[in-house]
Structures are given as structure tokens and as C-alpha cells.
N, C-alpha and C positions, 0 to 999 in steps of 0.2 A: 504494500500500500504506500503510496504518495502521500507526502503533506505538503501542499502549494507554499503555503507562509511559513518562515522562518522568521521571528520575530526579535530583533538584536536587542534590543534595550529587556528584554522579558529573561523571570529566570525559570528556571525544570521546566515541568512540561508547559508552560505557561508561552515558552518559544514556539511551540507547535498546535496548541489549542487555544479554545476563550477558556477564562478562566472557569467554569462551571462544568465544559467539556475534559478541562484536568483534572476537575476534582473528582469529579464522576470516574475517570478513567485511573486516578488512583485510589479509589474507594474499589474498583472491581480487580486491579491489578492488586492489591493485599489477602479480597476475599473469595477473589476467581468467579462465581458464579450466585447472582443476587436477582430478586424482580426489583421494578420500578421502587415502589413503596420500602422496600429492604435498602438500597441506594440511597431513598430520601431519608429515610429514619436516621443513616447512616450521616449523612451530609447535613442534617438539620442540626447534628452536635454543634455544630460552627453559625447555622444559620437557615432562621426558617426559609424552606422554598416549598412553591407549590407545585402540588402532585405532577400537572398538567405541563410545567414547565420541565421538571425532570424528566417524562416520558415525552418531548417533542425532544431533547436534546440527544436521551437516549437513540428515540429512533434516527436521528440523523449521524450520531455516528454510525452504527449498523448501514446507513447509506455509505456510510464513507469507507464502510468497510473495515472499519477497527476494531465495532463489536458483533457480534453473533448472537441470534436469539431462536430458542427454541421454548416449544410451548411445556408444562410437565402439570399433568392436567389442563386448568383453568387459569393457570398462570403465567406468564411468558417470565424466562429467563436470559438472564443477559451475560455473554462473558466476552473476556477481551480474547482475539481472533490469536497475539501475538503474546507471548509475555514480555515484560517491562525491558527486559536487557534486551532482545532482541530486536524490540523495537527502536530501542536508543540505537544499540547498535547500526542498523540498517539505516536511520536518518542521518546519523553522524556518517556513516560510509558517502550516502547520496548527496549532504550537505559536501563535504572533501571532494567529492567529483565535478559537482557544479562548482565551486571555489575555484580546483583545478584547470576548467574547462573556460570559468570566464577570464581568468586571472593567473593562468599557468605559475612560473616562475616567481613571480609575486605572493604568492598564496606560498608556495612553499618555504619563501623566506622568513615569512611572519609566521608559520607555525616554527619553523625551528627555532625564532625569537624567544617562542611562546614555549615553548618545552629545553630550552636555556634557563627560565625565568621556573620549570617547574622540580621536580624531584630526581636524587639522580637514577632513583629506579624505572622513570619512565625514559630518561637518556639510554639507560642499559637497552631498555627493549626497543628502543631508535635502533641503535648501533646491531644489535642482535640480528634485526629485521633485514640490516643493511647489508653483513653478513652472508644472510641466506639468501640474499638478491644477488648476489654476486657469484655464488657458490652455483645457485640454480642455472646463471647466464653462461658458466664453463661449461 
């Protein structure tokens, strides 16, 4: 699945949805599988919301393809399509491609600015990667 907007001033999932569409998506990515009412109960700890608003945001993720719902009885249930890492993962891969794609050489400069400035176990697995890039290309 595609997320069109990446939101630069926004922080977690807040870059990739509205905020209600995060919360929701981390309220199911903790409990895995909930109905509407189970979500809102869940999300009313922070702040009331109405039922009707929760199940319009729900069903449009399911449009969007992030969650799934199946009925179990008289109840429709809802989980996320992906789990949490997977999905960071695949947006931060698709985010580095586009980066790459508009910005080639540029983009690469400012992350390795960026991982200069971060720990050196993320250095190690730079150099590691860089390694088997090279190993692979003999």
C-alpha cells in the first residue's frame, strides 16, 4: 500500500495519516483485531469521539487498504492489513526511493550527514551494508 502525503513538520505516524487515522491505526496495531465501538471505547480514554465519526474513518482506511474487515456474527471487525514494523519499514524504503529518485546524490549526502550526527551502531551497519555491496558486485 501507498501513502501519497508525507508530512515533514509531523511526528510517528502523524507523517503518514490525520491525526484520528493514527490513532485508530495505533489502537489496532497494539490490539490487532477490534469492532468500531471497541476502537472508540479504546480512543475515548484521550477523548470523546462519536461513534459515527470513528466508523467513517475506519471504513476509509479499509479503502485505502491499511485495514481489513471481516464480519464475526453481527459485528464487523477490523485489523491492520500490515503490522506496525512492516509498514514503517516499506514507507521509509518508498520515502529513500523517491528522495533518491528526485534528489539522487543530494539525498545521499544529507543522510550520511544524518547518520554522522546519529549512533555508532547505526555507522557499523552503514559500513556492514557497504561491505556486502561490494562483496556481492565481485
Amino acid at each position: 500500500m501507498r501513502i501519497s502525503h508525507f508530512k515533514v513538520g509531523e511526528q510517528g505516524l502523524n507523517r503518514f495519516f490525520g491525526p484520528l487515522e493514527a490513532k485508530i491505526m495505533d489502537v489496532l496495531w497494539n490490539e490487532d483485531e477490534l469492532s468500531i465501538k471497541e476502537v472508540q471505547v479504546k480512543l475515548e480514554e484521550d477523548k470523546a469521539l462519536n461513534f459515527n465519526t470513528v466508523m467513517t474513518v475506519m471504513n476509509r482506511l479499509v479503502e485505502k487498504g491499511l485495514l481489513v474487515k471481516s464480519l464475526q456474527g453481527r459485528t464487523s471487525k477490523y485489523r491492520p492489513v500490515q503490522s506496525r514494523e512492516v509498514f514503517m519499514d516499506t514507507q521509509s524504503k518508498e520515502l529513500t526511493h523517491e528522495l533518491m529518485d528526485q534528489f539522487g546524490a543530494v539525498a545521499v549526502t544529507h543522510m550520511l550527514d544524518a547518520v554522522e550526527k546519529a549512533d555508532s551502531d547505526l555507522i557499523q551497519q552503514l559500513e556492514s551494508k557497504i561491505k556486502q555491496w561490494k562483496k556481492d558486485l565481485s
